[in-house]
MIKOL-593953 format. One record per atom (N, C-alpha, C): residue number from 1; residue in one letter; atom name; x, y, z. Coordinates in steps of 0.02 Angstrom, whole numbers, plus 50000, padded with zeros to 5 digits. Example, Ala and Ser with C-alpha at 12.3 -4.5 7.8 and 13.67 -1.06 7.14 Angstrom:
+-----+---+----+-------+-------+-------+
:   k : r :  a :  east : north :    up :
+-----+---+----+-------+-------+-------+
:   1 : A :  N : 50660 : 49716 : 50390 :
:   1 : A : CA : 50615 : 49775 : 50390 :
:   1 : A :  C : 50660 : 49835 : 50390 :
:   2 : S :  N : 50642 : 49888 : 50354 :
:   2 : S : CA : 50684 : 49947 : 50357 :
:   2 : S :  C : 50645 : 50002 : 50394 :
+-----+---+----+-------+-------+-------+
% end
This chain:
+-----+---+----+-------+-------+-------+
:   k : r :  a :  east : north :    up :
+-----+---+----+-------+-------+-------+
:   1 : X :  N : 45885 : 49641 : 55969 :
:   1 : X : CA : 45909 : 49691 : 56015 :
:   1 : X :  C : 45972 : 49668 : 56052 :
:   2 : X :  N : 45997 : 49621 : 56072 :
:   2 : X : CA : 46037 : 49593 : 56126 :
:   2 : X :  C : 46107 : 49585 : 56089 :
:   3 : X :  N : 46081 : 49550 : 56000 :
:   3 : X : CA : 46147 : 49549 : 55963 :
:   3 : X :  C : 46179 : 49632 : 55943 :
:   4 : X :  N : 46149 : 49673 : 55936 :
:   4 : X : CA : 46179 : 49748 : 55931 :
:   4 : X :  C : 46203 : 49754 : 55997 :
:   5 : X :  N : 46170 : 49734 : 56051 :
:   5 : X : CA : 46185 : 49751 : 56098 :
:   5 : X :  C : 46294 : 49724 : 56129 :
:   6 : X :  N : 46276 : 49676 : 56114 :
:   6 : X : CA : 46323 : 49627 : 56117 :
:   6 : X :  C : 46383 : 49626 : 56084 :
:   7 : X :  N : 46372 : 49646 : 56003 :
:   7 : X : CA : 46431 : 49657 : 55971 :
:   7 : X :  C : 46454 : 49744 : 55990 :
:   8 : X :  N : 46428 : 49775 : 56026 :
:   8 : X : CA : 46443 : 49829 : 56052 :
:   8 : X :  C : 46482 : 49838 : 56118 :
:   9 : X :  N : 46471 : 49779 : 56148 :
:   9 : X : CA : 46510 : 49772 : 56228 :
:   9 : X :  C : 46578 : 49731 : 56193 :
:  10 : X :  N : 46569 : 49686 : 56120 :
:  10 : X : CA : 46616 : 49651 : 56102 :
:  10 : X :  C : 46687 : 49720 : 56082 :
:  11 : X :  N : 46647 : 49766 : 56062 :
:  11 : X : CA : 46713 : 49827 : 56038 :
:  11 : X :  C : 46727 : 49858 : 56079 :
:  12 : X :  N : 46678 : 49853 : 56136 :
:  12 : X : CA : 46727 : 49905 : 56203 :
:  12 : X :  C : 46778 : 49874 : 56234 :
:  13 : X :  N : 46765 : 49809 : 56235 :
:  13 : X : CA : 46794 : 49752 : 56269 :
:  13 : X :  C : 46857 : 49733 : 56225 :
:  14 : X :  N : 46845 : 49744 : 56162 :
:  14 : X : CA : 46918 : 49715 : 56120 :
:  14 : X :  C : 46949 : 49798 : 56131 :
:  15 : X :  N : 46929 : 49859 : 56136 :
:  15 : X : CA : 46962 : 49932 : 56149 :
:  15 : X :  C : 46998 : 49923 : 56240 :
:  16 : X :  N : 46958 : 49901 : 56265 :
:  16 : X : CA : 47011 : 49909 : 56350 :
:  16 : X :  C : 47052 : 49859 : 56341 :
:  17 : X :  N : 47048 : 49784 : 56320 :
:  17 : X : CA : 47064 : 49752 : 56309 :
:  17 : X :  C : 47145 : 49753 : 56270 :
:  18 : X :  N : 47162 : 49797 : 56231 :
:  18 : X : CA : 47219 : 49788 : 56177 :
:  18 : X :  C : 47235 : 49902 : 56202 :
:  19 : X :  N : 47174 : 49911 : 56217 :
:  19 : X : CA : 47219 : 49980 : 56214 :
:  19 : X :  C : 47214 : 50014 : 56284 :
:  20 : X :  N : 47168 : 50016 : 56334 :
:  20 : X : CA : 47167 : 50038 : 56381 :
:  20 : X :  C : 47224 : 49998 : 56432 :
:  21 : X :  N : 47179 : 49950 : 56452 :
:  21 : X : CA : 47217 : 49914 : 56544 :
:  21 : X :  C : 47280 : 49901 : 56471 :
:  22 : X :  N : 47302 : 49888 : 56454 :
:  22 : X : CA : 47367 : 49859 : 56457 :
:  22 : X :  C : 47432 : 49948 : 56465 :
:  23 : X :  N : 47376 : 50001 : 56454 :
:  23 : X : CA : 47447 : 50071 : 56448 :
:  23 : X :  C : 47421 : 50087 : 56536 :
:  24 : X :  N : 47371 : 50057 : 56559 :
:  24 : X : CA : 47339 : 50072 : 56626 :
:  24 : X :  C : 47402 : 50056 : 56665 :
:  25 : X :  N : 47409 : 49982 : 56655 :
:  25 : X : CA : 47461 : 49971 : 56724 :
:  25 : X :  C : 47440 : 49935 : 56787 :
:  26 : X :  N : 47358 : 49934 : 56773 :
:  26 : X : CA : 47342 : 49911 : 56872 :
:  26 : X :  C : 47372 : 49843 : 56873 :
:  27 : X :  N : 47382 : 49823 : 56845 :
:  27 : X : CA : 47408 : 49737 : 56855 :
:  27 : X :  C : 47444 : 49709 : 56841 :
:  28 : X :  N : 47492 : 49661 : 56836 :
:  28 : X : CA : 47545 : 49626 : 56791 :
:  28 : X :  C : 47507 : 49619 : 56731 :
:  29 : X :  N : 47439 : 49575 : 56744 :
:  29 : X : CA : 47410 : 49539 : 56675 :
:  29 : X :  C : 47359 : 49590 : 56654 :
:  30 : X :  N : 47323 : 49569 : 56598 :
:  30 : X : CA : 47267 : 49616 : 56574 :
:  30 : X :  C : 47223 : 49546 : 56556 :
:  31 : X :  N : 47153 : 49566 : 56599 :
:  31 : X : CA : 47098 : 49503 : 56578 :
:  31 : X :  C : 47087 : 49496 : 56513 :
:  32 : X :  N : 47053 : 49433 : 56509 :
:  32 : X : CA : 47038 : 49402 : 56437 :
:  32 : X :  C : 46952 : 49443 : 56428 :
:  33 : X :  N : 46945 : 49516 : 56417 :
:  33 : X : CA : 46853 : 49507 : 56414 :
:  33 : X :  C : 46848 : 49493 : 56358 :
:  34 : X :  N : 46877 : 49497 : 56310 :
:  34 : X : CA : 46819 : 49457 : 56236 :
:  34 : X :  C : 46831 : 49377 : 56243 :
:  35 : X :  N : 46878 : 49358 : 56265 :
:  35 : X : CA : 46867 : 49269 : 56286 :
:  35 : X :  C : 46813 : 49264 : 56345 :
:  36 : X :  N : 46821 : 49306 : 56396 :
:  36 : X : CA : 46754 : 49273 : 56460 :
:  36 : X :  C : 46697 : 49308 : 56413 :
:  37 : X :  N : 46691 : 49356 : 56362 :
:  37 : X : CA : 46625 : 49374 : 56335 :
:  37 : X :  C : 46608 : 49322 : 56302 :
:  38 : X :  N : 46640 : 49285 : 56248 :
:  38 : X : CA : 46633 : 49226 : 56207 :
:  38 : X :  C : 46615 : 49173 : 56244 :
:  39 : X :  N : 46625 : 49145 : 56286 :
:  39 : X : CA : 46630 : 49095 : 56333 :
:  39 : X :  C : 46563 : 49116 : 56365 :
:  40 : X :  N : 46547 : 49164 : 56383 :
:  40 : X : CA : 46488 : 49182 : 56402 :
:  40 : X :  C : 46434 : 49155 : 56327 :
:  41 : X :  N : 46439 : 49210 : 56300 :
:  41 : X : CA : 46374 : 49213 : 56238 :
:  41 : X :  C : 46387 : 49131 : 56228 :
:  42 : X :  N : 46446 : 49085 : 56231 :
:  42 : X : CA : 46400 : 49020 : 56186 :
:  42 : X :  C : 46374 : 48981 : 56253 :
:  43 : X :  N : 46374 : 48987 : 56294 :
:  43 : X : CA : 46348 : 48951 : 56352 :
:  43 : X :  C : 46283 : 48974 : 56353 :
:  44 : X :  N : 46237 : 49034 : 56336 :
:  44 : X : CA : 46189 : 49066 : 56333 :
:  44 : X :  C : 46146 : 49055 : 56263 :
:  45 : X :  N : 46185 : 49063 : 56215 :
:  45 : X : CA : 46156 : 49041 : 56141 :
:  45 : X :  C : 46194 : 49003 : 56121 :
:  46 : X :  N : 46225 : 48971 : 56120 :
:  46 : X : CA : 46265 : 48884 : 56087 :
:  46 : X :  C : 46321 : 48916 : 56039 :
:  47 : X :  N : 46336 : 48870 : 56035 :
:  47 : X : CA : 46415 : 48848 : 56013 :
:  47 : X :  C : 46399 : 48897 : 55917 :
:  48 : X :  N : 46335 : 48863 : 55894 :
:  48 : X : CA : 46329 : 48905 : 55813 :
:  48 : X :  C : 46341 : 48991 : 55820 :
:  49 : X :  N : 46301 : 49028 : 55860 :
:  49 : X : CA : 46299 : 49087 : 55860 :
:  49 : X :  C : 46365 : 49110 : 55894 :
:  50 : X :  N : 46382 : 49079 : 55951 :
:  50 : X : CA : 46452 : 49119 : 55956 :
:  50 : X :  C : 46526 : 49116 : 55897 :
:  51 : X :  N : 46514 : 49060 : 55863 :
:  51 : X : CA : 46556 : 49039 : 55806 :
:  51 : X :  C : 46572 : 49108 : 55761 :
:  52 : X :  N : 46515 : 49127 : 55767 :
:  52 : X : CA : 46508 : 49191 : 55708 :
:  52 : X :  C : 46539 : 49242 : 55763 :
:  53 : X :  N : 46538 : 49254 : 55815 :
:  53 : X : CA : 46554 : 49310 : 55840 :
:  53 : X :  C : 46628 : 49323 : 55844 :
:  54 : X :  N : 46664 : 49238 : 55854 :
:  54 : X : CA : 46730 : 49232 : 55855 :
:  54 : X :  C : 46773 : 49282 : 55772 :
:  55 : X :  N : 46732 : 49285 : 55750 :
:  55 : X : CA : 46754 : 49313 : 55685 :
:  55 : X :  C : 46765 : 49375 : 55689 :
:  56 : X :  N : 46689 : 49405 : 55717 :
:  56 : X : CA : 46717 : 49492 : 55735 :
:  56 : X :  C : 46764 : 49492 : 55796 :
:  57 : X :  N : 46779 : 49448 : 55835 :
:  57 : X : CA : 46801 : 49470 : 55903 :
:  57 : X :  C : 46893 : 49473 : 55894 :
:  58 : X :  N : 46904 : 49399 : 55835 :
:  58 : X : CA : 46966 : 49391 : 55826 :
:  58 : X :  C : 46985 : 49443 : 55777 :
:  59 : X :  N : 46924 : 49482 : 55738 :
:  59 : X : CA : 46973 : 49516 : 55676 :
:  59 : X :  C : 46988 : 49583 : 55727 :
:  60 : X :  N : 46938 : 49613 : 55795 :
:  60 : X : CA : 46929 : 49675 : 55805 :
:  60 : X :  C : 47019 : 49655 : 55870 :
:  61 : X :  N : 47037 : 49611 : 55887 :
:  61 : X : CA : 47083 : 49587 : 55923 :
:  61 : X :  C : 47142 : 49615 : 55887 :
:  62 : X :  N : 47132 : 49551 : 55813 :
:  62 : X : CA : 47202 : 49572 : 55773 :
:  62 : X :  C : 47223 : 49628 : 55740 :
:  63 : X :  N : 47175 : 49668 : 55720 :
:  63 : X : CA : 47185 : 49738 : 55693 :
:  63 : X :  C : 47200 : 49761 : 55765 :
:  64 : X :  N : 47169 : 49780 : 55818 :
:  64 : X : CA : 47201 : 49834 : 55867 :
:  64 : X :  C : 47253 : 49808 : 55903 :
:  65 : X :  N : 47270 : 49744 : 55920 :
:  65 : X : CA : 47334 : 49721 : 55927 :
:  65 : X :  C : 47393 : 49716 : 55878 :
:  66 : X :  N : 47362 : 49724 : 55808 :
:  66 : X : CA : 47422 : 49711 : 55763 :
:  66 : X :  C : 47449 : 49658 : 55749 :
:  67 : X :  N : 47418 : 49596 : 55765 :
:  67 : X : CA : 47420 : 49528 : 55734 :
:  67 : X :  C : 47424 : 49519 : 55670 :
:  68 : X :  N : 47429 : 49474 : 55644 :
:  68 : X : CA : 47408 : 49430 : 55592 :
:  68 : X :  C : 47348 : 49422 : 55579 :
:  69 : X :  N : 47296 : 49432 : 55533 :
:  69 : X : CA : 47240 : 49426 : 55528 :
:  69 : X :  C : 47228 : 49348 : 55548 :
:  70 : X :  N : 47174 : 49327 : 55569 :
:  70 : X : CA : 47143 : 49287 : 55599 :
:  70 : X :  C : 47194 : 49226 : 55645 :
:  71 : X :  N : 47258 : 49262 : 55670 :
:  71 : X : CA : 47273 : 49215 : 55722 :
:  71 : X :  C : 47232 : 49212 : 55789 :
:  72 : X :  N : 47194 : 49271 : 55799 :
:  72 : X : CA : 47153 : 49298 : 55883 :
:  72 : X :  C : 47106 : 49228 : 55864 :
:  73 : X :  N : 47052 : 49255 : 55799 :
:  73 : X : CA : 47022 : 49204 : 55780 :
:  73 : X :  C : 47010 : 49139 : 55793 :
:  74 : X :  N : 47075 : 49116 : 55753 :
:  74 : X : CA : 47084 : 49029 : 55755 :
:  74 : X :  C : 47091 : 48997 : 55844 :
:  75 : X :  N : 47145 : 49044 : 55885 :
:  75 : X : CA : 47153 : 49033 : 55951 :
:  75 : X :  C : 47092 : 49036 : 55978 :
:  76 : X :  N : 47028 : 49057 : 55958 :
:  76 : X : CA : 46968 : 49081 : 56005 :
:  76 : X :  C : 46925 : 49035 : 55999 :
:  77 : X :  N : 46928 : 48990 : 55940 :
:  77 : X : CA : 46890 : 48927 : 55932 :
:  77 : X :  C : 46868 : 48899 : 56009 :
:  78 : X :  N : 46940 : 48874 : 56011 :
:  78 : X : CA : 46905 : 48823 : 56071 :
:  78 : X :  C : 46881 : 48858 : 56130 :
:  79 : X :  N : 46898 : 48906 : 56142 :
:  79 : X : CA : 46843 : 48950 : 56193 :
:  79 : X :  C : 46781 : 48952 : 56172 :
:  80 : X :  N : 46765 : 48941 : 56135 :
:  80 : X : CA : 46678 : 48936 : 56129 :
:  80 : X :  C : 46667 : 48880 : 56145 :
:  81 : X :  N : 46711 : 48823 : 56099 :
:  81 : X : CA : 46672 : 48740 : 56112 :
:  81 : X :  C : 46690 : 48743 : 56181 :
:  82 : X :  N : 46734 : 48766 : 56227 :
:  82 : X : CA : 46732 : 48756 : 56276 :
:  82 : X :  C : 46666 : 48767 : 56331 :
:  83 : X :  N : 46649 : 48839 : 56314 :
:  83 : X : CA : 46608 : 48884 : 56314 :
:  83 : X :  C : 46515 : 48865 : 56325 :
:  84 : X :  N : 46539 : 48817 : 56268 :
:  84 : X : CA : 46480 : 48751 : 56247 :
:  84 : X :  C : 46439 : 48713 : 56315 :
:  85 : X :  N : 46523 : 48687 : 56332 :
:  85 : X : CA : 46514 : 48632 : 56380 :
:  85 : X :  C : 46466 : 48661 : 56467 :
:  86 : X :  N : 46455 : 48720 : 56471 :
:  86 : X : CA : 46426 : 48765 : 56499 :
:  86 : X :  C : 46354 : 48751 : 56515 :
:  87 : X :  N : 46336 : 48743 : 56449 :
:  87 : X : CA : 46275 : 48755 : 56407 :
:  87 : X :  C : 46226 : 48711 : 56431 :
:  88 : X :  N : 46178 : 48740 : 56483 :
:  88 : X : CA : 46118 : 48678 : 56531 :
:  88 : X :  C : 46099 : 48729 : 56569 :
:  89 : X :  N : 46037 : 48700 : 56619 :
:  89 : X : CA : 46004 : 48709 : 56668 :
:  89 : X :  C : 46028 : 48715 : 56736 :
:  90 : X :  N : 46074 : 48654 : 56725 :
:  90 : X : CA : 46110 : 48649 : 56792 :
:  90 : X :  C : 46161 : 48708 : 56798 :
:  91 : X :  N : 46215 : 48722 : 56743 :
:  91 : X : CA : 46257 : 48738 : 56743 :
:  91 : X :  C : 46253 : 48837 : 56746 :
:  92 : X :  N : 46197 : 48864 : 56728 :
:  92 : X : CA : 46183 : 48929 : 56727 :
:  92 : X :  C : 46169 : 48946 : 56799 :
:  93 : X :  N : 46150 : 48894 : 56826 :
:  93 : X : CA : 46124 : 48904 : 56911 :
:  93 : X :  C : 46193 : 48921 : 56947 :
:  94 : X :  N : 46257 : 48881 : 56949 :
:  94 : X : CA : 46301 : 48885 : 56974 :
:  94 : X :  C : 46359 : 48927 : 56948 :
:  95 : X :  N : 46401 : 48943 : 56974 :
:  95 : X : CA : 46458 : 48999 : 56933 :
:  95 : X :  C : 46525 : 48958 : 56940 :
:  96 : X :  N : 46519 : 48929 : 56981 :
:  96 : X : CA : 46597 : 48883 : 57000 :
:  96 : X :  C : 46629 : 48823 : 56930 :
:  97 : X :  N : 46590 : 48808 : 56897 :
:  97 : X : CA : 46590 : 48757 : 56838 :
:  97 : X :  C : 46606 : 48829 : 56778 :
:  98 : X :  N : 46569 : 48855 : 56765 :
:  98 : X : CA : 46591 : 48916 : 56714 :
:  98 : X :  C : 46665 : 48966 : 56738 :
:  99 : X :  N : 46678 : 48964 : 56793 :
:  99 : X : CA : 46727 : 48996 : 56826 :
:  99 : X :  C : 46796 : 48945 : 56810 :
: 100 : X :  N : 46796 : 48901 : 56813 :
: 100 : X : CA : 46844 : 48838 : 56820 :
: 100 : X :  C : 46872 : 48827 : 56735 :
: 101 : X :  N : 46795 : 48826 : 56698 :
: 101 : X : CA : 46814 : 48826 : 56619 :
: 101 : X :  C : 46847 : 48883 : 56617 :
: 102 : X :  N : 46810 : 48957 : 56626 :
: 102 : X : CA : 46868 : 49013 : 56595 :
: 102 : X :  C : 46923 : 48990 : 56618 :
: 103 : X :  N : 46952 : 48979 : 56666 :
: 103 : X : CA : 47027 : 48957 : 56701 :
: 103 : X :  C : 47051 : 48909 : 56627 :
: 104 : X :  N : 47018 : 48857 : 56619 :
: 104 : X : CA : 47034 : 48821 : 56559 :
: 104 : X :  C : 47054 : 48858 : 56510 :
: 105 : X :  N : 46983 : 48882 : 56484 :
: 105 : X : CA : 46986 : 48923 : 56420 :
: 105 : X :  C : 47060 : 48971 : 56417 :
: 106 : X :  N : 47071 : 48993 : 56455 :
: 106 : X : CA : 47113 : 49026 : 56452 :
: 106 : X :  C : 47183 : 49002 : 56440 :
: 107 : X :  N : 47204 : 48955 : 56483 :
: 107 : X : CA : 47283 : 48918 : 56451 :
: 107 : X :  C : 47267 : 48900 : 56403 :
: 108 : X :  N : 47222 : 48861 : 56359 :
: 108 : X : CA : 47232 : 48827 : 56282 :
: 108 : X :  C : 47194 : 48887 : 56258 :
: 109 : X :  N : 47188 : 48941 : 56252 :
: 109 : X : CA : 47183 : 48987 : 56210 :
: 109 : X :  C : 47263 : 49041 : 56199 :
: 110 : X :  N : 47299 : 49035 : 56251 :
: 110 : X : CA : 47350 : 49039 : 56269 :
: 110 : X :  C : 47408 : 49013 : 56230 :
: 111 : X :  N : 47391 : 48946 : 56246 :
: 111 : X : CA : 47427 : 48893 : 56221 :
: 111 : X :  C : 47428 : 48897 : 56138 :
: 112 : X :  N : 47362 : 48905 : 56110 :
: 112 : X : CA : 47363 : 48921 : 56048 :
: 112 : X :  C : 47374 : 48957 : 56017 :
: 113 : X :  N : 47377 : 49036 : 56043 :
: 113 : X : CA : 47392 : 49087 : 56023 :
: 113 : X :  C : 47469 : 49075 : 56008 :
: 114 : X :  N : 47494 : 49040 : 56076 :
: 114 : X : CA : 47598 : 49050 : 56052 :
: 114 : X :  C : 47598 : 49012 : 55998 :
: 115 : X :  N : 47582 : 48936 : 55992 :
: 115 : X : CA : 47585 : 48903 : 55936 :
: 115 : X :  C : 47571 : 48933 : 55874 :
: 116 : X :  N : 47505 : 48954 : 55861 :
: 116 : X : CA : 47508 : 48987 : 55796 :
: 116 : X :  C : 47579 : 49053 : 55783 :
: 117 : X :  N : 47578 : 49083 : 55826 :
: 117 : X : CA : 47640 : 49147 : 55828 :
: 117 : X :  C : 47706 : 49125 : 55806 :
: 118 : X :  N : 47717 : 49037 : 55860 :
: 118 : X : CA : 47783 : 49016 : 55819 :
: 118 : X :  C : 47782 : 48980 : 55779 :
: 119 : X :  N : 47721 : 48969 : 55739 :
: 119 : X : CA : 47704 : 48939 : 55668 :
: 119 : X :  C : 47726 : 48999 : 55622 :
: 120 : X :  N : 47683 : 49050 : 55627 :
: 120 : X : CA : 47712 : 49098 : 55585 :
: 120 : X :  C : 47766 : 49139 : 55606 :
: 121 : X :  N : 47817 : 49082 : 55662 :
: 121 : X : CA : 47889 : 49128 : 55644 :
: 121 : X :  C : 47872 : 49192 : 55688 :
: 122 : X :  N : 47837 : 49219 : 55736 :
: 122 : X : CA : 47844 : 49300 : 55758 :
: 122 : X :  C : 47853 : 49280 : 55844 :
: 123 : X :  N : 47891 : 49221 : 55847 :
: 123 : X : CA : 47923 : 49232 : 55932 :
: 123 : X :  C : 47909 : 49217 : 55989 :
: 124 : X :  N : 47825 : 49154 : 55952 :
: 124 : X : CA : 47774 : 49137 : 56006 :
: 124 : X :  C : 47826 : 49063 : 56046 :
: 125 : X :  N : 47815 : 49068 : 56096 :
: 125 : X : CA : 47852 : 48999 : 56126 :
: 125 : X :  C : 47800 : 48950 : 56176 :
: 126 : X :  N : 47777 : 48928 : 56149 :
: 126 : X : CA : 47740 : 48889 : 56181 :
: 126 : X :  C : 47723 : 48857 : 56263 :
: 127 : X :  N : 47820 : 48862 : 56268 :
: 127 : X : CA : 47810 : 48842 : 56336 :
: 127 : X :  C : 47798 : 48874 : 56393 :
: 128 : X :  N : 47786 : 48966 : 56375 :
: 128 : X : CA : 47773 : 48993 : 56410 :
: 128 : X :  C : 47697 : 48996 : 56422 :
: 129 : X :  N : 47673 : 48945 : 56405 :
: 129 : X : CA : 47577 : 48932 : 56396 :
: 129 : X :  C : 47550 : 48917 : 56474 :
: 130 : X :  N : 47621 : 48861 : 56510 :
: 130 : X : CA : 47595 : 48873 : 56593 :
: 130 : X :  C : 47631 : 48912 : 56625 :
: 131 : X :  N : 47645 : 48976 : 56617 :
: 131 : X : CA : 47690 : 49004 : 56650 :
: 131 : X :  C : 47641 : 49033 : 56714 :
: 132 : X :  N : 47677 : 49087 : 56743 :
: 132 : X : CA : 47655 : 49129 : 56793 :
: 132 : X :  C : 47597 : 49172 : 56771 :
: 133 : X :  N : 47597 : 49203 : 56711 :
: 133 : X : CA : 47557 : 49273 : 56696 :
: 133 : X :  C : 47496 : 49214 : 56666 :
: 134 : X :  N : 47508 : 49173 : 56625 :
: 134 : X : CA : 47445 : 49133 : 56612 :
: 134 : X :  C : 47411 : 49113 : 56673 :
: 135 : X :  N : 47436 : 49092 : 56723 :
: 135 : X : CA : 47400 : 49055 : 56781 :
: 135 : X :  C : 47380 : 49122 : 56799 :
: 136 : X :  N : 47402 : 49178 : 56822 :
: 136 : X : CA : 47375 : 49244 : 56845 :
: 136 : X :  C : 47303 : 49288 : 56802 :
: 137 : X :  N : 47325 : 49255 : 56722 :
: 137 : X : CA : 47265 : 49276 : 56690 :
: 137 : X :  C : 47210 : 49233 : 56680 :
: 138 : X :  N : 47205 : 49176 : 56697 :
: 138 : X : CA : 47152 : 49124 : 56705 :
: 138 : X :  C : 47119 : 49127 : 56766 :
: 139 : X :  N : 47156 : 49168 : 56828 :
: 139 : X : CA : 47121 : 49165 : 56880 :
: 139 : X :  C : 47077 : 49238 : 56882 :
: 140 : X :  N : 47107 : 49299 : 56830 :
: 140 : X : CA : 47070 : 49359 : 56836 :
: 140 : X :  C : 47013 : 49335 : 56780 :
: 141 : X :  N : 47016 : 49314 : 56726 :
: 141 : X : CA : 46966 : 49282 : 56713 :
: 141 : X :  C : 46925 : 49226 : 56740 :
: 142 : X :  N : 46937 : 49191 : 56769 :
: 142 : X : CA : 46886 : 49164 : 56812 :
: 142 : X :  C : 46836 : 49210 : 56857 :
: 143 : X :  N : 46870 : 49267 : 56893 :
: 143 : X : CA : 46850 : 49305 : 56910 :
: 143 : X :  C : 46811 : 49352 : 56875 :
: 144 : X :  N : 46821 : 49352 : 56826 :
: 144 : X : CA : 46762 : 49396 : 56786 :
: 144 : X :  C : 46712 : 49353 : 56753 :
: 145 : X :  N : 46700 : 49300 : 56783 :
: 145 : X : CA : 46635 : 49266 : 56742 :
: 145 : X :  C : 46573 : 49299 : 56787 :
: 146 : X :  N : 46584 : 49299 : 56850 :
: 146 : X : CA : 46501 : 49307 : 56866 :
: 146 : X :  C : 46458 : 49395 : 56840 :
: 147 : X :  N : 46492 : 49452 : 56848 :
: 147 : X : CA : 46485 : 49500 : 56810 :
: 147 : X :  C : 46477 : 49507 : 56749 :
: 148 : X :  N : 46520 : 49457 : 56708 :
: 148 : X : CA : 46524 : 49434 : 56628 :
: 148 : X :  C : 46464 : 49407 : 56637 :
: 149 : X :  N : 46467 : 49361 : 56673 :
: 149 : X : CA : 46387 : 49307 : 56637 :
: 149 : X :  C : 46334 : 49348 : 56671 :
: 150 : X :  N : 46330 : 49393 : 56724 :
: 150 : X : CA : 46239 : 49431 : 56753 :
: 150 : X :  C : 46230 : 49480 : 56701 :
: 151 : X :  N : 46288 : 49496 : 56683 :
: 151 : X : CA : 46264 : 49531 : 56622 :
: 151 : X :  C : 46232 : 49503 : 56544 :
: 152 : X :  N : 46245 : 49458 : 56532 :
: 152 : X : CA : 46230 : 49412 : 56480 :
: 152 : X :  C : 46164 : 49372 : 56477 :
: 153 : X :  N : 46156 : 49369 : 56545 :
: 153 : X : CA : 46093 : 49333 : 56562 :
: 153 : X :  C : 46041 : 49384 : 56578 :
: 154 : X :  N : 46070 : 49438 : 56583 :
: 154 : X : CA : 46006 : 49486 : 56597 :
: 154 : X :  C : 45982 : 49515 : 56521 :
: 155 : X :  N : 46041 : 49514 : 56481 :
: 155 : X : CA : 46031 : 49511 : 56422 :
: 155 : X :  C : 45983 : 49449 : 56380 :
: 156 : X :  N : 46005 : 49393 : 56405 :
: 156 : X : CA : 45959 : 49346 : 56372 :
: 156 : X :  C : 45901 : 49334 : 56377 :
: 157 : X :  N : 45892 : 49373 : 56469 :
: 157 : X : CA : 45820 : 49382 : 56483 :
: 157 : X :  C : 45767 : 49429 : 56452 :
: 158 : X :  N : 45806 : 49490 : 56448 :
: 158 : X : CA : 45770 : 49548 : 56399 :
: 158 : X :  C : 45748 : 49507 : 56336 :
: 159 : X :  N : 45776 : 49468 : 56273 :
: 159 : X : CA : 45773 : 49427 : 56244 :
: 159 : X :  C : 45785 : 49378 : 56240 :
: 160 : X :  N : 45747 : 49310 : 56232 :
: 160 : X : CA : 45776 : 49247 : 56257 :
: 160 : X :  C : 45774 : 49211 : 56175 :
: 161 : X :  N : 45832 : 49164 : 56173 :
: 161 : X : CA : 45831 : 49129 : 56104 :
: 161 : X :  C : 45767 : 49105 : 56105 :
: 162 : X :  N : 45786 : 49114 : 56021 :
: 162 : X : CA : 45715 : 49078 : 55985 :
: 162 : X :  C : 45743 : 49014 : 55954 :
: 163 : X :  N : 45686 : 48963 : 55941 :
: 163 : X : CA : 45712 : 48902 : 55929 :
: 163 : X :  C : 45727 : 48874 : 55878 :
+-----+---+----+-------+-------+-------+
% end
């Protein structure tokens, strides 16, 4: 139930994400939700199961953004292993440690996205990886972890992994 559930918040989230807030306007930046969703699900079910999700999340990215097939992808990796590092007893209790990673997650997903872009030549520049709008979008994603994750966890609670 939770994985239908889930890859279903993953397509609303890649739809506001690439087509809504960015023609919206409320902000300079537009949040990362399929990175704080990813970052969520592997902190909740581990690093294997979100691996697979990175697949639908980066192809449903690059088709409605118009990428390159699996550049969203490859950039989204390390948001999960990051995602990983989450992954405890201690760490579900508190929000400030998962809040701090999205901040992470977000410049080297960033960071990777330009790299691959000016690998394949389409204009990505790397050094704009610490700029202003990255630091602005690591902090609205930070901000969306605790909503991101009560939702995820209420989800995990309805069903909890099996072992």
């Amino acid at each position: 139930m939770t994985r239908p559930v889930f890859g279903l918040l993953l397509v609303v989230a890649a739809l506001l994400q690439t087509a809504l807030l960015p023609r919206w306007q409320l902000l300079v930046v537009t949040p990362g939700l399929i990175l704080v969703l990813l970052l969520g699900w592997s902190a909740y079910r581990g690093v294997p199961e979100a691996l697979a999700w990175v697949l639908v999340a980066g192809f449903l990215l690059d088709v409605l953004g118009l990428d390159r097939l699996g550049v969203n992808a490859l950039a989204l990796l390390p948001v999960v292993l990051i995602g990983g590092l989450t992954r405890g007893r201690f760490f579900h209790s508190a929000l400030v440690f998962p809040m701090l990673l999205a901040g992470v997650a977000t410049v080297v997903y960033v960071g990777a996205l330009l790299a691959l872009r000016s690998l394949l030549g389409e204009g990505g520049d790397a050094t704009q990886m610490l700029g202003t709008v990255t630091f602005l979008q690591a902090l609205m994603n930070g901000l969306l972890v605790p909503p991101i994750f009560g939702i995820l966890g209420w989800l995990q609670r309805v069903e909890p992994e099996r072992s």
